[in-house]
One Martini backbone bead per residue (centre of mass of N, CA, C, O) as a GRO file, in nm:
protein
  240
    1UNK     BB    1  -2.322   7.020 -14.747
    2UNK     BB    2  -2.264   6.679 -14.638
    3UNK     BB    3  -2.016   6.446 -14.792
    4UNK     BB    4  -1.965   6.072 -14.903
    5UNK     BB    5  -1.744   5.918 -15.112
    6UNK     BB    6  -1.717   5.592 -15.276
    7UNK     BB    7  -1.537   5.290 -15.343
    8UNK     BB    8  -1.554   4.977 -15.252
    9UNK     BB    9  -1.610   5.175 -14.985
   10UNK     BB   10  -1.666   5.315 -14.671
   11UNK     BB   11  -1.880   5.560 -14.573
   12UNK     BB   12  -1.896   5.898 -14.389
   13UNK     BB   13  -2.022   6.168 -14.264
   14UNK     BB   14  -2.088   6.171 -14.025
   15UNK     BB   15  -1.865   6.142 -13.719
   16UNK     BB   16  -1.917   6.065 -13.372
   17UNK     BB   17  -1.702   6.025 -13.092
   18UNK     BB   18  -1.561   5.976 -12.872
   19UNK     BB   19  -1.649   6.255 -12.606
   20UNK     BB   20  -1.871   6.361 -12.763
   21UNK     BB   21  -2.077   6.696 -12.717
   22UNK     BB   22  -2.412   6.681 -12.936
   23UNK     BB   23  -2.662   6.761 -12.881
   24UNK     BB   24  -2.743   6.889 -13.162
   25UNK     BB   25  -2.859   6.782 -13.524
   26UNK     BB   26  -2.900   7.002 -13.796
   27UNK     BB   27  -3.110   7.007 -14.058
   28UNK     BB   28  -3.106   7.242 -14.380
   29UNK     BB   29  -2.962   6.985 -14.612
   30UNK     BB   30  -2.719   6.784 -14.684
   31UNK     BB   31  -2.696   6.448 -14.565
   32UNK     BB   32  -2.427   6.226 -14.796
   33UNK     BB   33  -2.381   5.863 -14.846
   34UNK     BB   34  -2.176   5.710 -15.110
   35UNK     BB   35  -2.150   5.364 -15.277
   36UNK     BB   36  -1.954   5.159 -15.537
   37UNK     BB   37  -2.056   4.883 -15.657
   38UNK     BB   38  -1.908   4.553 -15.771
   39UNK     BB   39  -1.910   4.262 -15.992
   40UNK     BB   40  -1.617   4.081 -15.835
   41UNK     BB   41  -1.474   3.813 -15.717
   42UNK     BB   42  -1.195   3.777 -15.809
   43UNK     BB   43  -1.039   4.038 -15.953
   44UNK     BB   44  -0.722   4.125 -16.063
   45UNK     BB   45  -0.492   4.022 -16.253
   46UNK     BB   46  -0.060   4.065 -16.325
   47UNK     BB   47  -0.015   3.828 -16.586
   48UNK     BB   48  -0.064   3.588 -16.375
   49UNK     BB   49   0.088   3.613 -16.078
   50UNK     BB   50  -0.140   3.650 -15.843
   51UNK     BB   51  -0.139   3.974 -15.823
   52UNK     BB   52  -0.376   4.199 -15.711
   53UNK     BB   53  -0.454   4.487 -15.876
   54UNK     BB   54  -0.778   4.387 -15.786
   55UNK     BB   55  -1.012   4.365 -15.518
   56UNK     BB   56  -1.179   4.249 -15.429
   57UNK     BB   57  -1.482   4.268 -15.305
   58UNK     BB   58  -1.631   4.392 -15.002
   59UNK     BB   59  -1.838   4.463 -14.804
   60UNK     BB   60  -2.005   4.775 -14.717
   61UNK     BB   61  -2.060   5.076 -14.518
   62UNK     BB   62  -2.310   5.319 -14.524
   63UNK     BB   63  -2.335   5.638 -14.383
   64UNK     BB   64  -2.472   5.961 -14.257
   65UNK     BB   65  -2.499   5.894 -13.911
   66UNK     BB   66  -2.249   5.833 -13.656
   67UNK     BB   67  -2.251   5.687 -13.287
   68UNK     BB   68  -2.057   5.640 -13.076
   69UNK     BB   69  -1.941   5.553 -12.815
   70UNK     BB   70  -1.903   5.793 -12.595
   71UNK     BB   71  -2.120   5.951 -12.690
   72UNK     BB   72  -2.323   6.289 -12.732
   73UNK     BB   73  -2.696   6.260 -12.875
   74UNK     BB   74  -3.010   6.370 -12.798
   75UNK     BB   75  -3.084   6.546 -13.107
   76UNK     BB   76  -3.262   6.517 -13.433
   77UNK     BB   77  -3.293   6.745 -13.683
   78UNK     BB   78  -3.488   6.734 -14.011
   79UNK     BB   79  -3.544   6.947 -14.306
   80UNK     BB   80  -3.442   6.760 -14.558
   81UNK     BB   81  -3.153   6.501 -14.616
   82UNK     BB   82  -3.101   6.189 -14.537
   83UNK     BB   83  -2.843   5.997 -14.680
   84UNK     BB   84  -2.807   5.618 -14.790
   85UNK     BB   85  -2.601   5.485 -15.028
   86UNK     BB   86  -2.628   5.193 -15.262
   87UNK     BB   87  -2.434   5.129 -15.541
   88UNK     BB   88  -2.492   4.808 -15.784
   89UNK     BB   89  -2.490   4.578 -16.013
   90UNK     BB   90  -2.406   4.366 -15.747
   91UNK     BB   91  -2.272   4.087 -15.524
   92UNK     BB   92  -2.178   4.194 -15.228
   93UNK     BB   93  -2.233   4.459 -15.129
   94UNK     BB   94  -2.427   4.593 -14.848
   95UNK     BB   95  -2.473   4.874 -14.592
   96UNK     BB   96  -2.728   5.109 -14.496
   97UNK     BB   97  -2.750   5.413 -14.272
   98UNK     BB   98  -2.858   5.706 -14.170
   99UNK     BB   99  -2.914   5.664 -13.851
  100UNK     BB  100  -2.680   5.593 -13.572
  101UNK     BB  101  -2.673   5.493 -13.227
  102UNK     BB  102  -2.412   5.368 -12.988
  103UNK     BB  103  -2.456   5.504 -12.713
  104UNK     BB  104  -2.738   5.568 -12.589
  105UNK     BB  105  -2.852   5.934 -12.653
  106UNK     BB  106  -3.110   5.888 -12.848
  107UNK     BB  107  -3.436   6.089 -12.802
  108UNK     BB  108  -3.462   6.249 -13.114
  109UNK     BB  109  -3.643   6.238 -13.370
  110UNK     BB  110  -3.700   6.506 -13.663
  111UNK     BB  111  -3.940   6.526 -13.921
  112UNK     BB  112  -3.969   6.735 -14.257
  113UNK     BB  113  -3.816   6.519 -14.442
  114UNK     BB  114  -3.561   6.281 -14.539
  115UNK     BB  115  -3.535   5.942 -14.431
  116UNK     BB  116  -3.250   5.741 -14.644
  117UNK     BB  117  -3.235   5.390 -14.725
  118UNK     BB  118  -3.020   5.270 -15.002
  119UNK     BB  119  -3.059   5.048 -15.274
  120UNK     BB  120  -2.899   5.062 -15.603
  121UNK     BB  121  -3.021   4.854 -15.859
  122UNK     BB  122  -2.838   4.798 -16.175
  123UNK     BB  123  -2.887   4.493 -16.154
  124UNK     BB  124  -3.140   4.208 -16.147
  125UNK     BB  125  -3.001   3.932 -16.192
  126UNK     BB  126  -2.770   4.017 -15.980
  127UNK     BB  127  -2.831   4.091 -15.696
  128UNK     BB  128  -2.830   4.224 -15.372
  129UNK     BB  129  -2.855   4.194 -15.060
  130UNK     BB  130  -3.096   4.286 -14.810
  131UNK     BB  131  -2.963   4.069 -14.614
  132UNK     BB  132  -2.858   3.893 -14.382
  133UNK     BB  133  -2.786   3.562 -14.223
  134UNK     BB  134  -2.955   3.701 -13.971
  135UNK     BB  135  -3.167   3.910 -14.094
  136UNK     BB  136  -3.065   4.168 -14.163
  137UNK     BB  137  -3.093   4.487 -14.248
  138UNK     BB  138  -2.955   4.642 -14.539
  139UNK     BB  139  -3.187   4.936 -14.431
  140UNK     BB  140  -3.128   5.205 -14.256
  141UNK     BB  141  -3.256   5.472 -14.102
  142UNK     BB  142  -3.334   5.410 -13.759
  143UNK     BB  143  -3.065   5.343 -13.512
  144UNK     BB  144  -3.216   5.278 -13.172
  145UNK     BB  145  -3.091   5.011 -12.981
  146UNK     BB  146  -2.885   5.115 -12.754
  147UNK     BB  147  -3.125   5.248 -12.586
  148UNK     BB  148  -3.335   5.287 -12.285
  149UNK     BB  149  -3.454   5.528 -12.294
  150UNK     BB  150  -3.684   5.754 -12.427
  151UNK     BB  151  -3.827   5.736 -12.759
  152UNK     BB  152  -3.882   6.000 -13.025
  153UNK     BB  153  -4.035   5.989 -13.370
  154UNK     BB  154  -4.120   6.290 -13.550
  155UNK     BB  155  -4.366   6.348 -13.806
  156UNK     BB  156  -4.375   6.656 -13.985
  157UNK     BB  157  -4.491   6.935 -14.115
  158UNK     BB  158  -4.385   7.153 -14.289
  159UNK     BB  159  -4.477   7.514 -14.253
  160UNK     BB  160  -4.388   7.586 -14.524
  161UNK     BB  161  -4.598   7.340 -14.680
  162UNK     BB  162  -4.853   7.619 -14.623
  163UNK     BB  163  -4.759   7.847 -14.694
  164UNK     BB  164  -4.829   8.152 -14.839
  165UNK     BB  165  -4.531   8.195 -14.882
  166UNK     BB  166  -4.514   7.959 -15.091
  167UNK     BB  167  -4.404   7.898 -15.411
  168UNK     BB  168  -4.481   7.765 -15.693
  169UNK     BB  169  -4.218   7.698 -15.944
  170UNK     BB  170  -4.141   7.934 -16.196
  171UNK     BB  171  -3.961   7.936 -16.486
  172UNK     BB  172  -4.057   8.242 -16.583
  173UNK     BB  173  -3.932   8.329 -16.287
  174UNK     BB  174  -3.795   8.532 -16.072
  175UNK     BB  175  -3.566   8.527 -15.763
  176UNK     BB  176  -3.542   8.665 -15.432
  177UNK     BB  177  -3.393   8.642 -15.179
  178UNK     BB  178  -3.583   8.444 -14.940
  179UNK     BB  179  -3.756   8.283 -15.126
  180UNK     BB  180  -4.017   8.032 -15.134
  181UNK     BB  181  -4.018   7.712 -15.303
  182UNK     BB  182  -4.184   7.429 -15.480
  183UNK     BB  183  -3.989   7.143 -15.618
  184UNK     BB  184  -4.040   6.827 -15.635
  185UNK     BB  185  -4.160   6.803 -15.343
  186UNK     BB  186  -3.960   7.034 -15.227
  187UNK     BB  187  -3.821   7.274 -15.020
  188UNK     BB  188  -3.712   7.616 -15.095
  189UNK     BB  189  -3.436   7.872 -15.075
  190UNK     BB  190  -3.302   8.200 -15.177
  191UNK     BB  191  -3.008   8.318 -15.212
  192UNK     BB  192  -2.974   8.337 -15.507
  193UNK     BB  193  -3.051   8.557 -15.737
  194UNK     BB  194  -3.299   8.403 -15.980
  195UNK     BB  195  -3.395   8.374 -16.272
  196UNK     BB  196  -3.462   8.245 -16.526
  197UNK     BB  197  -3.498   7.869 -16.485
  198UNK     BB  198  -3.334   7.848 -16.201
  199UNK     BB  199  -3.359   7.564 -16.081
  200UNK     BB  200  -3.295   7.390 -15.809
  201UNK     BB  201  -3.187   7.086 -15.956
  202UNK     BB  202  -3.016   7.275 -16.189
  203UNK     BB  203  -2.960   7.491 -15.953
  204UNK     BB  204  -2.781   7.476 -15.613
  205UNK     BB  205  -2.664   7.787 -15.585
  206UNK     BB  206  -2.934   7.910 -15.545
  207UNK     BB  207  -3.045   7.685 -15.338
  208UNK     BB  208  -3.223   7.565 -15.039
  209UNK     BB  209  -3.322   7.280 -14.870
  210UNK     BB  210  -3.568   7.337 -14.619
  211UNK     BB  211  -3.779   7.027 -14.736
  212UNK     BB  212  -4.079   6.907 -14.777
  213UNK     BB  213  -4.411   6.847 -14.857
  214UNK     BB  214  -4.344   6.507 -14.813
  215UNK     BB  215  -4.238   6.353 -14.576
  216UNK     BB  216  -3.969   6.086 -14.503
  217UNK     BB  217  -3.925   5.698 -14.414
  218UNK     BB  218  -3.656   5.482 -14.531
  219UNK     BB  219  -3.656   5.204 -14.378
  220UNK     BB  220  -3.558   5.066 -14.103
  221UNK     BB  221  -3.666   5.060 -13.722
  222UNK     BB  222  -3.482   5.107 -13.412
  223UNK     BB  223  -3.521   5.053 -13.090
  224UNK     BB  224  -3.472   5.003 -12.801
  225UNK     BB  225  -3.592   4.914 -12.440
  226UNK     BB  226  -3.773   5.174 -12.409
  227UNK     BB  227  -4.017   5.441 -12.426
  228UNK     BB  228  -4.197   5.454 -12.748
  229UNK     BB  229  -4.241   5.691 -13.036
  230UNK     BB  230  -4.467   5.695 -13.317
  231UNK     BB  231  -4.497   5.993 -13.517
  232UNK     BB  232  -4.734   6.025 -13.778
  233UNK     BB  233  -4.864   6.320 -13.931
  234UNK     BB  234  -4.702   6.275 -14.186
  235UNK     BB  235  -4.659   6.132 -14.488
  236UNK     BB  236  -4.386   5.822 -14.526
  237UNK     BB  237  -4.335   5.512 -14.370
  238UNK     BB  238  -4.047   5.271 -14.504
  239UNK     BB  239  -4.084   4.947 -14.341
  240UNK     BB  240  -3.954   4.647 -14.180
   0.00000   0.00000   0.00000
């Protein structure tokens, strides 16, 4: 996996630079952005002396896949989870992004697994804005809106999410080395051998997520300029 946790502050796993050229961006783990927003409009004072010991918390942008303008990328497949969250009690809370390109060169997400951007509202009274104040999402899953190219994000079933070898997992039984069982709607391969009880989700040293059984895409999508398609074969896009 490869994550990037944050407080108050935002958060990039992935981040391609200008001069960069990174044909393909392959995902068979978990690329996850996280960060935490409280909700404090004023910060803390010492003493009272006018000096913030805690600084008002600013939006912040969560990102779990970022394209610099003069990089280049140009496909992304993503076989497991590529994820950005905001969690916050509420505030001035931010945006998150799944997958960015500033560049303008990608021209293909292929996905059978999930690419989701989520606000995770943990206090309902005085939610996070959803919305900036001239309406973009700050929920985006994947924003391809600087490419003129022609542009196609292909969402289909995992081959092995109907393989005969792929086993729903049983916590009674033990499992060797490359053995893949579907498990809480995901796709595993067992790396190390696991005895009884030893599942995926809460023994992740044992499995490597390389599927879901639903791909899916959570978040708005931004398209380019060019010639575009949205091919949705399996699974289910839920977007703005």
């Amino acid at each position: 996996s490869i994550t990037a946790y944050a407080y108050q502050a935002n958060a990039t796993a992935i981040h391609v630079g200008d001069g960069a050229t990174v044909p393909t961006i392959y995902n068979d783990g978990q690329i996850f952005a996280s960060s935490i927003q409280v909700n404090s409009a004023l910060g803390v004072t010492v003493n009272g002396g006018g000096f913030p010991d805690t600084p008002a918390p600013v939006p912040v942008s969560v990102t779990a896949i970022q394209i610099d303008p003069g990089a280049s990328v140009t496909t992304i497949t993503n076989n497991s989870g590529i994820l950005a969250e905001l969690t916050g009690t509420a505030g001035v809370g931010g945006s998150t992004t799944a997958i960015v390109d500033k560049s303008g060169t990608l021209q293909n997400v292929n996905n059978t697994g999930s690419i989701t951007a989520i606000l995770n509202q943990t206090l309902s009274t005085t939610p996070m804005p959803t919305q900036s104040p001239t309406g973009a999402s700050y929920t985006v899953a994947i924003d391809m809106s600087a490419g003129a190219l022609p542009q196609t994000i292909t969402q289909t079933f995992s081959p092995l999410a109907t393989s005969a070898t792929t086993l729903v997992y049983d916590p009674t039984s033990g499992y060797a080395v490359n053995q893949i069982v579907s498990y809480q709607g995901n796709i595993y391969v067992n790396v190390v051998a696991a005895g009884a009880g030893y599942d995926p989700v809460d023994d992740p040293s044992y499995w490597r997520e390389i599927g879901a059984v639903s791909p899916s895409i959570v978040g708005d999508i931004y398209f380019g300029s060019g010639q575009d398609t949205l091919d949705v074969q399996a699974g289910s896009v839920t977007s703005g």
